[in-house]
C-alpha positions as CSV (number, residue, x, y, z in Angstrom):
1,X,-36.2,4.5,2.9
2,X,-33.5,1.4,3.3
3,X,-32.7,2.0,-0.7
4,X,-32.0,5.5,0.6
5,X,-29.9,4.4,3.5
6,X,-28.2,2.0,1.0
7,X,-27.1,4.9,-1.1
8,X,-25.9,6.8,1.5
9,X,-23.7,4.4,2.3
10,X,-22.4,3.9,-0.9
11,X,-21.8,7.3,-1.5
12,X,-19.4,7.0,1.7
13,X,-17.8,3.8,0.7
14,X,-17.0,5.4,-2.8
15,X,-15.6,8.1,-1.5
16,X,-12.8,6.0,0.2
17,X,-12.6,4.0,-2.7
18,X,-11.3,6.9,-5.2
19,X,-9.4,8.6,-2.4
20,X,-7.4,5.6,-2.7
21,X,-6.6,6.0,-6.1
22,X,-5.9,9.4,-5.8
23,X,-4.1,9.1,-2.5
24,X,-0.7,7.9,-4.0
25,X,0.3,11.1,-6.1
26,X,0.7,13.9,-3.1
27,X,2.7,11.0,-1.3
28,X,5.0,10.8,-4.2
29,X,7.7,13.0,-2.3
30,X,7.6,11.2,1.1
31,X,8.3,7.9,-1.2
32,X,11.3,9.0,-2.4
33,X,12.8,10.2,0.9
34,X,10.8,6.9,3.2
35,X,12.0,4.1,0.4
36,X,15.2,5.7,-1.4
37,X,13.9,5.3,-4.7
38,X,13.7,7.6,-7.6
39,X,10.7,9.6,-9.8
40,X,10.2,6.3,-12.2
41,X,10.0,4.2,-9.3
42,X,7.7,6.2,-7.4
43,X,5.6,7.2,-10.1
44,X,5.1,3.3,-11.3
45,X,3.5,3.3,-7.6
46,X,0.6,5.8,-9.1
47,X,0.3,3.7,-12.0
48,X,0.0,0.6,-10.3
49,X,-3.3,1.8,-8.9
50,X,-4.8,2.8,-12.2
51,X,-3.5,-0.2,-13.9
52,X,-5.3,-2.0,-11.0
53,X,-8.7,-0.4,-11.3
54,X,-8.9,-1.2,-14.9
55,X,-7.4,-4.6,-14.5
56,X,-10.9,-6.5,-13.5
57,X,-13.6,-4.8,-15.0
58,X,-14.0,-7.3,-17.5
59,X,-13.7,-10.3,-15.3
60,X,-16.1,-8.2,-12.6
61,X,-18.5,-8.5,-15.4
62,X,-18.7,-11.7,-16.2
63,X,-19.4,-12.4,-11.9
64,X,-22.1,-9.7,-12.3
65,X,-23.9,-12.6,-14.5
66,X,-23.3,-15.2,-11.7
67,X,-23.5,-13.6,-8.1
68,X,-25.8,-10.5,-6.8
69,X,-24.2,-6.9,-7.5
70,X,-24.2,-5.8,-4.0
71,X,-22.1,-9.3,-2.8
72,X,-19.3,-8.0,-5.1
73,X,-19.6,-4.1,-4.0
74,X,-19.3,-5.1,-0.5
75,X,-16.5,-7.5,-1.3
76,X,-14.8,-4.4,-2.9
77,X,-14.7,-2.5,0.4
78,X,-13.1,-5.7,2.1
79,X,-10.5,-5.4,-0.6
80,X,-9.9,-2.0,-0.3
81,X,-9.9,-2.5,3.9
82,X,-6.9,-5.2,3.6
83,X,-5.2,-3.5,0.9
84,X,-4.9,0.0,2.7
85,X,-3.9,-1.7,5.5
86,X,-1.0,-3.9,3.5
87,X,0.4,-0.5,1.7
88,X,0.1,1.2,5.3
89,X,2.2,-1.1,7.0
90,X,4.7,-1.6,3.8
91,X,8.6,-1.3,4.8
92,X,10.0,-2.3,1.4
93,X,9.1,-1.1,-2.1
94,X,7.7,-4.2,-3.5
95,X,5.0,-4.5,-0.8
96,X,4.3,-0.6,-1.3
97,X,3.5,-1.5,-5.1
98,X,1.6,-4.6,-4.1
99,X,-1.3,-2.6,-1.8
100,X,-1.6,0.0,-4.5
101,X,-2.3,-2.3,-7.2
102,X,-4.8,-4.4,-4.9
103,X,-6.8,-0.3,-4.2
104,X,-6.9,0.4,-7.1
105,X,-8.4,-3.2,-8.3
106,X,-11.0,-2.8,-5.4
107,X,-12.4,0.4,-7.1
108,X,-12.7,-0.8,-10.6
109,X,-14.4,-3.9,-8.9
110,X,-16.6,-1.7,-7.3
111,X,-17.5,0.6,-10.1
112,X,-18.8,-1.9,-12.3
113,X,-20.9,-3.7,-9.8
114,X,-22.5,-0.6,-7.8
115,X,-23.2,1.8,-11.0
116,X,-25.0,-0.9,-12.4
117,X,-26.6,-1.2,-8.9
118,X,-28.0,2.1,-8.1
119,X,-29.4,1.9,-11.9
120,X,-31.7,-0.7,-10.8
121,X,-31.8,0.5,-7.6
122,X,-33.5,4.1,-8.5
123,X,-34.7,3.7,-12.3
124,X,-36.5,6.5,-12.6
125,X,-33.6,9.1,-11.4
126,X,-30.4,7.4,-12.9
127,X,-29.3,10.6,-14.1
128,X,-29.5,12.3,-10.6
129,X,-28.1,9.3,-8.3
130,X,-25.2,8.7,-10.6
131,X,-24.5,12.7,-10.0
132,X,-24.7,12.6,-6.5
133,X,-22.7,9.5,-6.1
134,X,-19.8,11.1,-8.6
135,X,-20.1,14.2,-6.7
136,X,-19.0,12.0,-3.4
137,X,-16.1,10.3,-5.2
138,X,-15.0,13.4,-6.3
139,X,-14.7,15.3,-3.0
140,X,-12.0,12.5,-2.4
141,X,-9.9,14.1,-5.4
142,X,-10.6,17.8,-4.3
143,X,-9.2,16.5,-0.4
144,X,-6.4,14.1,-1.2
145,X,-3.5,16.8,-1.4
146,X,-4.8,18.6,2.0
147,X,-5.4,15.4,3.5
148,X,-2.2,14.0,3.2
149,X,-0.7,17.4,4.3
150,X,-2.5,17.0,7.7
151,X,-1.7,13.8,7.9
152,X,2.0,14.0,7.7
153,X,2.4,16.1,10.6
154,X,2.2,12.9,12.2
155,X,3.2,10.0,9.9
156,X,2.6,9.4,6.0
157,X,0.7,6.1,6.9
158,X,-1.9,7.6,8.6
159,X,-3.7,8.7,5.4
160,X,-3.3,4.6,4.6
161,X,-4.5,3.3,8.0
162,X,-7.6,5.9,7.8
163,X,-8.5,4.7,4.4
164,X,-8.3,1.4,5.4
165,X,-10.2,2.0,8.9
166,X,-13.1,4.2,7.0
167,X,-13.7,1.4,4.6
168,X,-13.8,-1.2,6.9
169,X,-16.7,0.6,8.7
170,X,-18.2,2.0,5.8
171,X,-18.7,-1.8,4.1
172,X,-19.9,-3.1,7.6
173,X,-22.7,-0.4,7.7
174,X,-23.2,-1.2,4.0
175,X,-23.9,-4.8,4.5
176,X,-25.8,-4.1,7.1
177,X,-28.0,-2.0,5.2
178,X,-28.1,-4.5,2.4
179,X,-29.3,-7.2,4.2
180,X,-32.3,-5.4,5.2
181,X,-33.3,-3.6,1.6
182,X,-35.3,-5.1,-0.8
183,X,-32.7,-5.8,-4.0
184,X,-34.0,-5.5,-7.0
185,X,-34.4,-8.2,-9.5
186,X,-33.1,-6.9,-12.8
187,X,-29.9,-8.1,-12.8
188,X,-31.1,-11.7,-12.5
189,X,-31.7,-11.8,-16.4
190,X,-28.2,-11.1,-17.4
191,X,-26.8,-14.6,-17.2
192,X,-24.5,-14.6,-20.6
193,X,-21.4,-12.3,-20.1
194,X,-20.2,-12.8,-23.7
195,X,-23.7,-12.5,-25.7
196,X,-24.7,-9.9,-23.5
197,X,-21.7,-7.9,-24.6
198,X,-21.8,-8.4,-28.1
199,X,-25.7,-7.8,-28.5
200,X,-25.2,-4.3,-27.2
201,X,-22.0,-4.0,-29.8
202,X,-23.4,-0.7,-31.4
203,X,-24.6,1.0,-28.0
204,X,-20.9,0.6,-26.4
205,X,-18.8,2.2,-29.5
206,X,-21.2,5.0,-30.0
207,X,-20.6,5.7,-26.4
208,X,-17.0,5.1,-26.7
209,X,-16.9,7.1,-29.8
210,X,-18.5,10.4,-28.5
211,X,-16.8,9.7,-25.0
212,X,-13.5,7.9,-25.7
213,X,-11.4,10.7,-27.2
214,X,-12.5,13.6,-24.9
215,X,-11.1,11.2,-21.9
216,X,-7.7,10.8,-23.4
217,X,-7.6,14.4,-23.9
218,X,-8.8,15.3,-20.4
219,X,-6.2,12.6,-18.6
220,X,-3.3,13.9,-20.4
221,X,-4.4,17.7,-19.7
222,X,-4.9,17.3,-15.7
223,X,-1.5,15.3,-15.2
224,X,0.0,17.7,-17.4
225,X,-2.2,21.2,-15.3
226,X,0.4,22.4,-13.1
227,X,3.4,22.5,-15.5
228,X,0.9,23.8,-18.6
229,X,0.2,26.6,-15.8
230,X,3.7,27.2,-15.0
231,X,4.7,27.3,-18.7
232,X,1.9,30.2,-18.7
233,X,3.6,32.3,-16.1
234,X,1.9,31.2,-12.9
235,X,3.8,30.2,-10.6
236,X,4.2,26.6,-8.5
237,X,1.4,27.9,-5.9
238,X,-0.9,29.2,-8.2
239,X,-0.2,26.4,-10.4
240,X,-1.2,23.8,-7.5
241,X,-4.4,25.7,-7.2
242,X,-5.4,26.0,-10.6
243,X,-5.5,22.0,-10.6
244,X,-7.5,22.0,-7.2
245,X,-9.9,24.0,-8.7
246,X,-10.6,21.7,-12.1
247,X,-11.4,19.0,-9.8
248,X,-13.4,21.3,-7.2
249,X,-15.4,22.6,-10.1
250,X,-16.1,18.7,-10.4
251,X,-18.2,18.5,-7.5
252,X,-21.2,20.6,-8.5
253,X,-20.6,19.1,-11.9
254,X,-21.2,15.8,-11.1
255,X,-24.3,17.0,-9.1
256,X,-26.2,19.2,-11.5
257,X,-25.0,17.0,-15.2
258,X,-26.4,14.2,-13.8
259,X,-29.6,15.7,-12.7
260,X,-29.6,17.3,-16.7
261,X,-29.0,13.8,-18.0
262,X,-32.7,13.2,-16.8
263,X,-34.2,15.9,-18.9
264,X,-32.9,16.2,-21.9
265,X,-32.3,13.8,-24.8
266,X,-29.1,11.8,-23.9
267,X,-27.3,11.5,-27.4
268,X,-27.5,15.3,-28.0
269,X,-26.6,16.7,-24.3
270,X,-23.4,13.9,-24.4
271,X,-22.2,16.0,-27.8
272,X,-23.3,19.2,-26.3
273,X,-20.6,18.2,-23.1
274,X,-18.4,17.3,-25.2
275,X,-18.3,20.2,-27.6
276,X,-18.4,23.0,-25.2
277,X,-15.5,21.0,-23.5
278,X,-13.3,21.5,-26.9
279,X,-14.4,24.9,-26.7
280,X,-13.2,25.6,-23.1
281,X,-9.7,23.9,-23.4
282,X,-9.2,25.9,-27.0
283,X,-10.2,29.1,-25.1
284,X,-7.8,28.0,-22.4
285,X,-4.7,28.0,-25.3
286,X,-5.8,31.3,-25.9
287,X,-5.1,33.2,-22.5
288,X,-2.7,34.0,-20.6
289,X,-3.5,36.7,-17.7
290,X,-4.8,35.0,-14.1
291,X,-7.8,36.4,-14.2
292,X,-9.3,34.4,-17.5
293,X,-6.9,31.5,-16.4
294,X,-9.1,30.9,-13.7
295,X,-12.4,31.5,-14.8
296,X,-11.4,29.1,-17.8
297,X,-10.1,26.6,-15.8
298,X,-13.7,26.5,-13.5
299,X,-15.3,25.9,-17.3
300,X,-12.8,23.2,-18.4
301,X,-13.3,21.1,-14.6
302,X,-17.4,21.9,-14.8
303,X,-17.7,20.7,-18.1
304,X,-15.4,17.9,-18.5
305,X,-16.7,16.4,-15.2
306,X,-20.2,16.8,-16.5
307,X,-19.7,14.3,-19.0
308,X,-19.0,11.4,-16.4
309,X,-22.4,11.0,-14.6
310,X,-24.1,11.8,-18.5
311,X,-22.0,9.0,-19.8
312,X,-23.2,6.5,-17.2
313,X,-26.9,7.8,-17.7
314,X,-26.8,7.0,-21.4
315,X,-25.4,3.8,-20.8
316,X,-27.3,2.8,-17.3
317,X,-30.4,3.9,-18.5
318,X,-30.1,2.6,-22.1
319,X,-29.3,-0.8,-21.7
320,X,-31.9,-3.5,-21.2
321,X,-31.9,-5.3,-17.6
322,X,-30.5,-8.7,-19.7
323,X,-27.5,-7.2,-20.7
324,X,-26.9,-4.2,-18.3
325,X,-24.1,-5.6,-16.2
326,X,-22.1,-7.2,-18.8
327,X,-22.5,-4.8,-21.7
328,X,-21.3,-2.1,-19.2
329,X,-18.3,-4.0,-17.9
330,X,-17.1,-4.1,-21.6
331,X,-17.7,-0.1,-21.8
332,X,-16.2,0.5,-18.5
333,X,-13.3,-1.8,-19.5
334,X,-12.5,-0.3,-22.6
335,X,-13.3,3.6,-21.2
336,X,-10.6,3.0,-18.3
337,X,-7.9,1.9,-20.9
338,X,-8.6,5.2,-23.5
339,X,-8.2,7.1,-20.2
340,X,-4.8,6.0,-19.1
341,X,-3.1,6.2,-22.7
342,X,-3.9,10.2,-22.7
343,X,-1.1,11.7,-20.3
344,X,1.6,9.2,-22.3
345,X,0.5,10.2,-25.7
346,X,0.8,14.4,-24.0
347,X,4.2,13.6,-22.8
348,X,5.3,12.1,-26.3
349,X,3.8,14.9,-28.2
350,X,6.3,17.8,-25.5
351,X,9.0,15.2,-26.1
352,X,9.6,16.3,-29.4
353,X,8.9,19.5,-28.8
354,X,5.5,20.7,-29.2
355,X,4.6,23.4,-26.9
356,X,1.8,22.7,-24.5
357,X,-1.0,25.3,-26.1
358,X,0.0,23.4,-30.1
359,X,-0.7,20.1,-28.0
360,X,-4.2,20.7,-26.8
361,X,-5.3,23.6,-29.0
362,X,-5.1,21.0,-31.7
363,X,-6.5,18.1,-29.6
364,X,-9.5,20.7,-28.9
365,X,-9.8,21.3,-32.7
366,X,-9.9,17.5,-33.2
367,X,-12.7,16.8,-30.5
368,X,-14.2,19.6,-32.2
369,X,-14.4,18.2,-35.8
370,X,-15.2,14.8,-34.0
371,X,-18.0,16.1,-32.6
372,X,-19.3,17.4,-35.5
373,X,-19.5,14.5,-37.4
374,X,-21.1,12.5,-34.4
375,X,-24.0,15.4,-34.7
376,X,-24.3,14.5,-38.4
377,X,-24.7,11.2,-37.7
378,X,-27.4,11.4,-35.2
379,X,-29.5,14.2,-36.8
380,X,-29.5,11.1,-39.1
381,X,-31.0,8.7,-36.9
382,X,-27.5,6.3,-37.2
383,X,-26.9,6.5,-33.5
384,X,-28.7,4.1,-31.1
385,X,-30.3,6.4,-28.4
């Protein structure tokens, strides 16, 4: 029952923990006008946060192999506490940057140390709590734009100062909860971040090899929704809503792929994600009327989201309790980084003057040919399952 409690209230504290790194985009606008500044400046503010989250997953790692996991998940909610409350209380642009690059490195510290966590935690259902735990961090992306709506009828820094509030309590009734569960002992036979890494070479780039290239794709097509919409004739409200819906469709996505990573073969289901997710962005080139626009855009978010909680299962569940925490630090690392290089290699591509469907038609026909390569290769036994 306490492992349970302890779950719950991680599923709360990562819920704060990605609505602050998706907090900063829908208080782009209030930015500008509050500080003066222009689109660059604001939107390095957005980038500071994902540049923060991926900026100590590899040293997280290697303090997975020297202190417990859940010392460094509840020292992520202390981070994210004092760094909402730095950015809330931010009069100049400098200190504004400064909290948003401290959230965003308390949720990449807290990735790394509670996935590998709840692994150990609940061995025999990794598949179904890594759904239901993405399925809490993803609410935060479906609520950040409302959210911040509601808050600014009274100030813009109220969205910061409840962040910063909610974690505060939420790590408190985490580490009260801790204290009083039973933690289990796996981690304590990774001790070598560097040969624990490199033994599990093979597993992390077959992961990052079936994984890797549908992420790029997927960041660059969900910074780029809105305007791909408008450039299909919807316009800036339906637009808007067409992006809420990819990452609402994320929700029972998280929830339900998880729960399928447990039954069927791992390998196989992560190429079976991510070639219907080719599939579902080529089919999305291919329309144009509302309708099909929106019943291919609930496809694309439920599929491409499945793959997250699978992804984690094959890795999680995979790895040996010796090398666990530092082989997946070196995944997670290396994941974050072929996620953020996906919406600049989109906006090179429309620079010089590809249209938006010859962008990601082809990048769907590419995923597609990936995948069937990867297939070949593990009908042939050559991929570690």
């Amino acid at each position: 029952m306490t492992r349970t409690r302890l779950f719950a209230s991680l599923c709360g504290l990562v819920f704060f923990l990605n609505l602050a790194r998706v907090i900063f985009a829908p208080l782009l606008d209030v930015f500008i006008g509050e500080f003066a500044i222009g689109e660059a400046t604001a939107g390095l503010i957005v980038t500071l946060a994902w540049v923060g989250s991926s900026s100590l997953r590899l040293p997280t790692g290697w303090l997975l192999t020297k202190v417990p996991r859940h010392y460094i998940v509840i020292g992520s909610g202390l981070i994210l506490a004092a760094s909402s409350a730095i950015a809330a209380t931010a009069t100049t642009v400098p200190r504004l940057m400064i909290g948003a690059f401290l959230m965003g490195i308390a949720s990449g510290v807290y990735f790394v140390s509670a996935n590998p966590l709840l692994s150990e935690l609940f061995p025999s259902r990794v598949g179904r709590v890594m759904g239901i735990h993405g399925a809490a961090s993803q609410i935060a992306a479906v609520i950040a734009a409302p959210f911040v709506a509601l808050t600014l009828l009274v100030d813009w820094r109220l969205s910061l100062w409840a962040i910063a509030v909610g974690a505060a309590v939420v790590t408190v009734a985490t580490w009260i909860v801790a204290s009083n569960t039973e933690m289990p002992t796996a981690g304590r036979a990774d001790r070598d971040f560097i040969a624990g890494a490199l033994s599990e070479w093979r597993l992390i780039v077959t992961a990052l090899a079936i994984v890797g290239a549908p992420v790029f794709v997927w960041q660059g097509l969900f910074n780029f929704y809105e305007l791909y919409m408008q450039s299909k004739g919807l316009s800036d409200r339906a637009a808007g809503m067409s992006l809420t819906i990819v990452f609402a469709a994320g929700v029972p996505a998280f929830y339900f792929g998880g729960d399928l990573a447990d039954r069927f073969p791992k390998v196989p289901y992560l190429l079976g994600i991510v070639g219907a997710f080719a599939a579902s962005l080529l089919a999305l080139t291919a329309v144009d009327s509302l309708l099909a626009l929106i019943v291919i855009t609930v496809i694309v978010g439920f599929v491409v989201h499945a793959l997250f909680p699978a992804t984690d299962t094959y890795l999680l569940d995979t790895l040996p309790d010796s090398t666990r925490g530092s082989a997946y630090a070196v995944f997670s690392s290396a994941w974050m980084l072929t996620q953020a290089l996906g919406s600049s290699a989109v906006g090179l591509f429309l620079e010089r003057g590809y249209t938006y469907d010859t962008v990601f038609s082809s990048a769907a026909l590419l995923l597609g040919a990936s995948v069937a390569v990867l297939v070949v290769l593990e009908r042939r036994g050559r991929l570690p399952s």
